[in-house]
C-alpha beads as a LAMMPS data file, in Angstrom:
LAMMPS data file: protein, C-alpha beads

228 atoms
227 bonds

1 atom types
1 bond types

-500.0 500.0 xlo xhi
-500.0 500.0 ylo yhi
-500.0 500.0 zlo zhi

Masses

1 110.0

Atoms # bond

1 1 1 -340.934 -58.821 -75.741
2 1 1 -341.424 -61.297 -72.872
3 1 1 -343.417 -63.897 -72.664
4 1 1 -346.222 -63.667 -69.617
5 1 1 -346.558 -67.214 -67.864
6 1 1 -349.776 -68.451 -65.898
7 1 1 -349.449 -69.764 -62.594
8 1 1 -351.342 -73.024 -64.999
9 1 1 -348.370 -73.448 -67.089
10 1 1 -346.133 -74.233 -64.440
11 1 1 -345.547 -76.825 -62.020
12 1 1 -342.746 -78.506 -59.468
13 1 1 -339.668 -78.704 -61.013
14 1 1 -341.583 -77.966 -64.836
15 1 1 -341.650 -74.875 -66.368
16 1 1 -343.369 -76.336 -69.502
17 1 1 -346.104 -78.052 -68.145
18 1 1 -348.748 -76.101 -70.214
19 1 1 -348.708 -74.288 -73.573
20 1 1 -350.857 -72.138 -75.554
21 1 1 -352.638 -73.483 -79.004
22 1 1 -352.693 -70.691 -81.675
23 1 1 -357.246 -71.153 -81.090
24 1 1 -356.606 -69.735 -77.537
25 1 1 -357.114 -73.139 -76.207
26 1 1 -354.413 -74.873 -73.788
27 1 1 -352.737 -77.989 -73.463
28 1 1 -350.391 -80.262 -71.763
29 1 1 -346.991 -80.496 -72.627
30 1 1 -346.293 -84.155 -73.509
31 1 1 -343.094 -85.717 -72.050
32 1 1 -340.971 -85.495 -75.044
33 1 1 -341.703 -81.645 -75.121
34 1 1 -340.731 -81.567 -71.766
35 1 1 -337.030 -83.050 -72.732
36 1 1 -336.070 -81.039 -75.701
37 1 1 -334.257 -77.904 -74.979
38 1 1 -335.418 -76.239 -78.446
39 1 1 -338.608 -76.594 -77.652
40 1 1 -340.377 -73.763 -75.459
41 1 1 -344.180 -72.869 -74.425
42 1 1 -346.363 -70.422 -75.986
43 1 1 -347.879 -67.808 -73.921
44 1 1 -351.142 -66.048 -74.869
45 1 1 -349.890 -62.890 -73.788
46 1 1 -346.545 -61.015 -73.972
47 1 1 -344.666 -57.929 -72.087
48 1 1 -341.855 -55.647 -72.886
49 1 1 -339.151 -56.333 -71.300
50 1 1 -338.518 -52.606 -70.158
51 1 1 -341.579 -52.952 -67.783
52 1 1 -340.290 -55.907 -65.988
53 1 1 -337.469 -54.113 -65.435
54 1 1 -339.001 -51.533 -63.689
55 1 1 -341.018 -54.141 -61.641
56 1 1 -337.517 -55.586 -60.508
57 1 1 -335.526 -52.345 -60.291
58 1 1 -333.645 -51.897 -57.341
59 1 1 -335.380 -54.715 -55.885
60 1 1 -333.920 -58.120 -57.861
61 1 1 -331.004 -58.352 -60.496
62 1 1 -330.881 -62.295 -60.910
63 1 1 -331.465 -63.837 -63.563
64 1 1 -334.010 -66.692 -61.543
65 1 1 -337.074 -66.066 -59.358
66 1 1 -339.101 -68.543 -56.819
67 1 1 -342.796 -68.970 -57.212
68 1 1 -345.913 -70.385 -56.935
69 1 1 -349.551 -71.056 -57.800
70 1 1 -352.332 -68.847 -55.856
71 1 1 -355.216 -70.526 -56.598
72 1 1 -355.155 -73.609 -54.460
73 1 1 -356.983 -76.437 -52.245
74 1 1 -356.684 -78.860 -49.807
75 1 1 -358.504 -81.166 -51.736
76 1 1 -356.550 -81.034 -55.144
77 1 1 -353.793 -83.406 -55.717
78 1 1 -350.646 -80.872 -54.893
79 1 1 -351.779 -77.592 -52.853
80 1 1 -348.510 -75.788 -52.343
81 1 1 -347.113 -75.645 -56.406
82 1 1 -343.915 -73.991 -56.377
83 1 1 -340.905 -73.833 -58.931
84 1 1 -338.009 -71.719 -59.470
85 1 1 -339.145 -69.641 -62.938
86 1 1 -336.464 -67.405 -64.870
87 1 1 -336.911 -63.803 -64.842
88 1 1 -339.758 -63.033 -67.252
89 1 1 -343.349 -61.857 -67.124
90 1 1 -345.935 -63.475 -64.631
91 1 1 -349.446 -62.769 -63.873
92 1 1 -351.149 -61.947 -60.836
93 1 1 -351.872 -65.727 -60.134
94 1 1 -348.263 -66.222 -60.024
95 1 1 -346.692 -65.546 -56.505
96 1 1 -343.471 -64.839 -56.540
97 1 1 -340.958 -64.847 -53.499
98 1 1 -337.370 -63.097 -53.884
99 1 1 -334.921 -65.312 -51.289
100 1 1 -331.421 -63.706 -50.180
101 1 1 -329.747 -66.465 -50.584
102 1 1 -330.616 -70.640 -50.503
103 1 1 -332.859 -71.108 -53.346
104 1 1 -332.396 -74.728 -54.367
105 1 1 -332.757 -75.458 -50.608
106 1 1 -335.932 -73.359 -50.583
107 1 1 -337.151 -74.911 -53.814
108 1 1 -336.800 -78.174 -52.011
109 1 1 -338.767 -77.457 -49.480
110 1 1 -341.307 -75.844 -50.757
111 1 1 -341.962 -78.417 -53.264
112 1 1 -341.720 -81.150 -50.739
113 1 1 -344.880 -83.527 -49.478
114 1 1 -344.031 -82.286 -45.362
115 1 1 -344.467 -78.461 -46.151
116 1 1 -347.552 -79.276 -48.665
117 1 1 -349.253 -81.647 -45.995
118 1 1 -348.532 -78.295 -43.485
119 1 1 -349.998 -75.822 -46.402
120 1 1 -353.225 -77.787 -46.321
121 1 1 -353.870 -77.328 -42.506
122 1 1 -353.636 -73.387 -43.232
123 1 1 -355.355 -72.927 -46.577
124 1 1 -359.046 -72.253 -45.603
125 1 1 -360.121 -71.333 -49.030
126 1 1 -358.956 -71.378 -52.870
127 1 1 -355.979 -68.746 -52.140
128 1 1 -352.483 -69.004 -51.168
129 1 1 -351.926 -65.925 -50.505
130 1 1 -348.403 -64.134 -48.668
131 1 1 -350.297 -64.174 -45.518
132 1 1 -350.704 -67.751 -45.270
133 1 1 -347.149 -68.379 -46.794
134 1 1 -345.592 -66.334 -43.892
135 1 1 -347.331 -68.391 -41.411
136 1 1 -345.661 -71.795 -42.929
137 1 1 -342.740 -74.352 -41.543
138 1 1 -339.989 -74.066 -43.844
139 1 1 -336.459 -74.943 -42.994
140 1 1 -334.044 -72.156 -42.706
141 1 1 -330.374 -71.866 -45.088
142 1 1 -328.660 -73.052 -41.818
143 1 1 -331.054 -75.989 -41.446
144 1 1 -330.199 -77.338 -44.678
145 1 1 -326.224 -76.204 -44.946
146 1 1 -324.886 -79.898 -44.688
147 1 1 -327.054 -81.097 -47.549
148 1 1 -326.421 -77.717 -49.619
149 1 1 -324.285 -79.705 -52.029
150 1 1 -326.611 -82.548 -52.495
151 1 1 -329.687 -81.048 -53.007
152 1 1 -327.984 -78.673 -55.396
153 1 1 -327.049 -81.509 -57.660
154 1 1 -330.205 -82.892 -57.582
155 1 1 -332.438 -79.718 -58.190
156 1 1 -330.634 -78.530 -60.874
157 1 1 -330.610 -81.999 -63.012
158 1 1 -334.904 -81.800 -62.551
159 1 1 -334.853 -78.175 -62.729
160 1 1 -333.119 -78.907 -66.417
161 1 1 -336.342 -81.112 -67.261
162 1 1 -333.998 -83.355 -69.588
163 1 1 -334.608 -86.438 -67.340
164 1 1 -336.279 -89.675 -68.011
165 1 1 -339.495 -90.222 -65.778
166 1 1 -338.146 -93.094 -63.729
167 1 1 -334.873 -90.480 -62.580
168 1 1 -337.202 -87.917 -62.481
169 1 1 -339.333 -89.701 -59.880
170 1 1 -335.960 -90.931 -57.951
171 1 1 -334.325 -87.648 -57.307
172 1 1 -337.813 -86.388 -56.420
173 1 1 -338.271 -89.171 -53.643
174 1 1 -334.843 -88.422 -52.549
175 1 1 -335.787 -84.740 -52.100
176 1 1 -338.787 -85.614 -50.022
177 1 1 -336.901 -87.761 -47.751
178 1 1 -334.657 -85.575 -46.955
179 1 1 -337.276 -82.891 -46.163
180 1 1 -338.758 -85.340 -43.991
181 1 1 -335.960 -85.821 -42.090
182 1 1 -335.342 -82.058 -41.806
183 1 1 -338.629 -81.677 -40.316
184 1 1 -337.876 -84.531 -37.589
185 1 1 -340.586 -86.662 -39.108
186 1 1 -340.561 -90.165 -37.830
187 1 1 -340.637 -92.877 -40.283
188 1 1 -344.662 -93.959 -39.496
189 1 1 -345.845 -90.372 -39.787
190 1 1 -344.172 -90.215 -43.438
191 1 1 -346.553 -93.092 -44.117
192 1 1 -349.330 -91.281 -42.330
193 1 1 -348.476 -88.206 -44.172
194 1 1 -348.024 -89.473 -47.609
195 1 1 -352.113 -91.299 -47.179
196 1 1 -353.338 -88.058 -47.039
197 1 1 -352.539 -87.971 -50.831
198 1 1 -355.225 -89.833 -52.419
199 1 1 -355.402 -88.366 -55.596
200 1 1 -351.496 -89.113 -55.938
201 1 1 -351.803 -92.565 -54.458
202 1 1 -354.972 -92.822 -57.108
203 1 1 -353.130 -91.713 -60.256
204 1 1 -349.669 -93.906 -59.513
205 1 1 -351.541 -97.168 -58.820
206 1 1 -353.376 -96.357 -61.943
207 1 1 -350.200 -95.922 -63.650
208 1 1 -347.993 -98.444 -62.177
209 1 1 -349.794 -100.780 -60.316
210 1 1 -348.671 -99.620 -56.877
211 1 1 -348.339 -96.194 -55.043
212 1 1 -344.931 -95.776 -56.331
213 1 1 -343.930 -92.355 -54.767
214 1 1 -344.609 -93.498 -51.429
215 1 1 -342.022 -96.600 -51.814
216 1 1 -339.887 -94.386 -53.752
217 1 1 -340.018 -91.986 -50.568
218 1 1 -339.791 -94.685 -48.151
219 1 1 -337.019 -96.385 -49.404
220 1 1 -335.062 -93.377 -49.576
221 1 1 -335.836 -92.116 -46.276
222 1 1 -334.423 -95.867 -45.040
223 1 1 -331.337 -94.926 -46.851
224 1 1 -330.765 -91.711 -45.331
225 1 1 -331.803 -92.952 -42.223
226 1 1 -328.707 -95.430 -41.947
227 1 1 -326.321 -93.006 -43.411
228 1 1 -326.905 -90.068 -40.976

Bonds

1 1 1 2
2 1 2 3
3 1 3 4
4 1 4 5
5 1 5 6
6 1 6 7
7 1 7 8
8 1 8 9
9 1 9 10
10 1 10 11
11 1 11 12
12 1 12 13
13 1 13 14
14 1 14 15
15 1 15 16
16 1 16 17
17 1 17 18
18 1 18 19
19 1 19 20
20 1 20 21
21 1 21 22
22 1 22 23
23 1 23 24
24 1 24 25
25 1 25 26
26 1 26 27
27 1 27 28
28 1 28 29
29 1 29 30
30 1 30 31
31 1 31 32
32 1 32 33
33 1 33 34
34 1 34 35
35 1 35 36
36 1 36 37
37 1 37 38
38 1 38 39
39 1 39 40
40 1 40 41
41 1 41 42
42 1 42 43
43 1 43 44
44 1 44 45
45 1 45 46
46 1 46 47
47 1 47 48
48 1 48 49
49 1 49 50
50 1 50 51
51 1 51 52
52 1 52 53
53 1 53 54
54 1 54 55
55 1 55 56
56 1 56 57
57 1 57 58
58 1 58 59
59 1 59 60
60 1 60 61
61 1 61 62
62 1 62 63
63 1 63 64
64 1 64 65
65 1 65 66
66 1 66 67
67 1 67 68
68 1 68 69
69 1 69 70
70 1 70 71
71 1 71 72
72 1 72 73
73 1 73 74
74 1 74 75
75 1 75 76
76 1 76 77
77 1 77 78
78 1 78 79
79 1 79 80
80 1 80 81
81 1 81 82
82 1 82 83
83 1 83 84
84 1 84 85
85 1 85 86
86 1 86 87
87 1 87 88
88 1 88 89
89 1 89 90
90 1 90 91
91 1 91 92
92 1 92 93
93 1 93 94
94 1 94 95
95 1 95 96
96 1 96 97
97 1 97 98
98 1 98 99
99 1 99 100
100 1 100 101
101 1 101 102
102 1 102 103
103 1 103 104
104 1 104 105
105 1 105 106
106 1 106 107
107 1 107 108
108 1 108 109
109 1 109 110
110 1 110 111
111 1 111 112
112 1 112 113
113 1 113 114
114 1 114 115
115 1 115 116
116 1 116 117
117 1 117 118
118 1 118 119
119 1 119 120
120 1 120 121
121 1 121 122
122 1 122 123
123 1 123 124
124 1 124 125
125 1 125 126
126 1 126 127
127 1 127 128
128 1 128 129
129 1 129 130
130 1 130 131
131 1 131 132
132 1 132 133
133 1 133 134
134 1 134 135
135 1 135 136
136 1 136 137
137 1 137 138
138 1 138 139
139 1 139 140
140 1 140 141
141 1 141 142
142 1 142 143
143 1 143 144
144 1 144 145
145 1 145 146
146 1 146 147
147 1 147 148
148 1 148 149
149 1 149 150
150 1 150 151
151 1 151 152
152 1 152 153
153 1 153 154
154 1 154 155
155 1 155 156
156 1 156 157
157 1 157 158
158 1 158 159
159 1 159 160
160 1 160 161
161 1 161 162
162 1 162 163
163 1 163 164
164 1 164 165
165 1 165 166
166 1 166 167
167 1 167 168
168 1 168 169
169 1 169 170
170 1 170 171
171 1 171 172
172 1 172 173
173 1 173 174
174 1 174 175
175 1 175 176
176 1 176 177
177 1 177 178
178 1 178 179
179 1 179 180
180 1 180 181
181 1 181 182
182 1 182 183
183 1 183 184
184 1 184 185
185 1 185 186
186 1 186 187
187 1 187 188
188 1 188 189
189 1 189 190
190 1 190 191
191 1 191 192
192 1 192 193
193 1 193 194
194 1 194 195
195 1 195 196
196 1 196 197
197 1 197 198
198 1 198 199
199 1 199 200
200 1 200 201
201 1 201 202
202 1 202 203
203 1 203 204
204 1 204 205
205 1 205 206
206 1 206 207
207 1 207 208
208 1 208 209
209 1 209 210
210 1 210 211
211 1 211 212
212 1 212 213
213 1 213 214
214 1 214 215
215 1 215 216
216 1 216 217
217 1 217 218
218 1 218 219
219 1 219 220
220 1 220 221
221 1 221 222
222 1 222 223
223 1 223 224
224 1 224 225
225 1 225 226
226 1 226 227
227 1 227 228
């Protein structure tokens, strides 16, 4: 049997961000949950795993999958939540996309403050549906072939979700400058961009005093800047 994730139990770059209480209730994951590889979410549901085979026959053999969260607003604090998810059992508010080739790349991207800040001038609604995906910016393998390498390195050591919150929030700043760059986004329209965030800007000052994220993006995008 496999366990059935919710689109709510996931989020960028965390595949444990919710868990299921034996009540039926659900809660957060805390941070040290997060880190430890024995521990792993509960799901409220669960699927053989002959059925998601058939799902995936003849259409997917890997052992990985890229998806992410229907439901969805312009208003909330993330719109476009996206994470690559290993082949199990999801449910229906779950999108999942099935890339050739490029997935840490695509992972990147997707999870990246430029393509969410494009997501929220499409989504008209609560749904983020294929339709609307298929209509979004996002960078092509060949776009992204000369930073293959580095991204790589840095997807997999947050996709492992082993990392302290201060890395974690470096590697993730490091991402989004990049994809900034990528996109040909000048250095003022980062700022613009990352404004439109409130809820983020909200939550770090609350947390640290300062909007952290958008330093930590800014900074990094200087640093890229020179070295390109």
């Amino acid at each position: 049997m496999l366990p059935l994730y919710e689109a709510k139990m996931i989020h960028h770059y965390d595949t444990k961000w919710a868990t299921y209480e034996p009540d039926g209730s659900t809660r957060d994951v805390t941070p040290n949950e997060k880190r430890d590889p024995d521990f792993f979410v509960m799901p409220r549901y669960w699927v053989h795993e002959t059925e998601v085979d058939k799902k995936l026959d003849g259409k997917w053999d890997k052992s990985w999958m890229l998806g992410w969260r229907d439901i969805a607003r312009a208003t909330d604090e993330r719109t476009f939540i996206a994470a690559q998810v290993p082949r199990l059992a999801y449910n229906h508010k779950w999108l999942l996309g099935l890339p050739t080739g490029g997935r840490h790349g695509l992972q990147a991207a997707w999870s990246s403050f430029a393509f969410d800040f494009a997501a929220r001038q499409k989504i008209g609604g609560t749904s983020m549906g294929y339709f609307i995906v298929n209509q979004l910016p996002t960078p092509t393998p060949g776009q992204l072939e000369e930073h293959q390498r580095w991204i790589d390195d840095r997807i997999d050591r947050l996709n492992s979700q082993r990392l302290g919150p201060e890395i974690n929030a470096q590697l993730r700043a490091e991402l989004d400058a990049l994809m900034f760059h990528v996109y040909g986004i000048s250095r003022d329209d980062v700022d613009y961009i990352l404004e439109t965030f409130p809820i983020v800007k909200r939550k770090d000052i609350a947390a640290n005093g300062e909007y952290r994220t958008k330093r930590l993006i800014l900074d990094a995008y200087d640093q890229l800047a020179v070295s390109r």
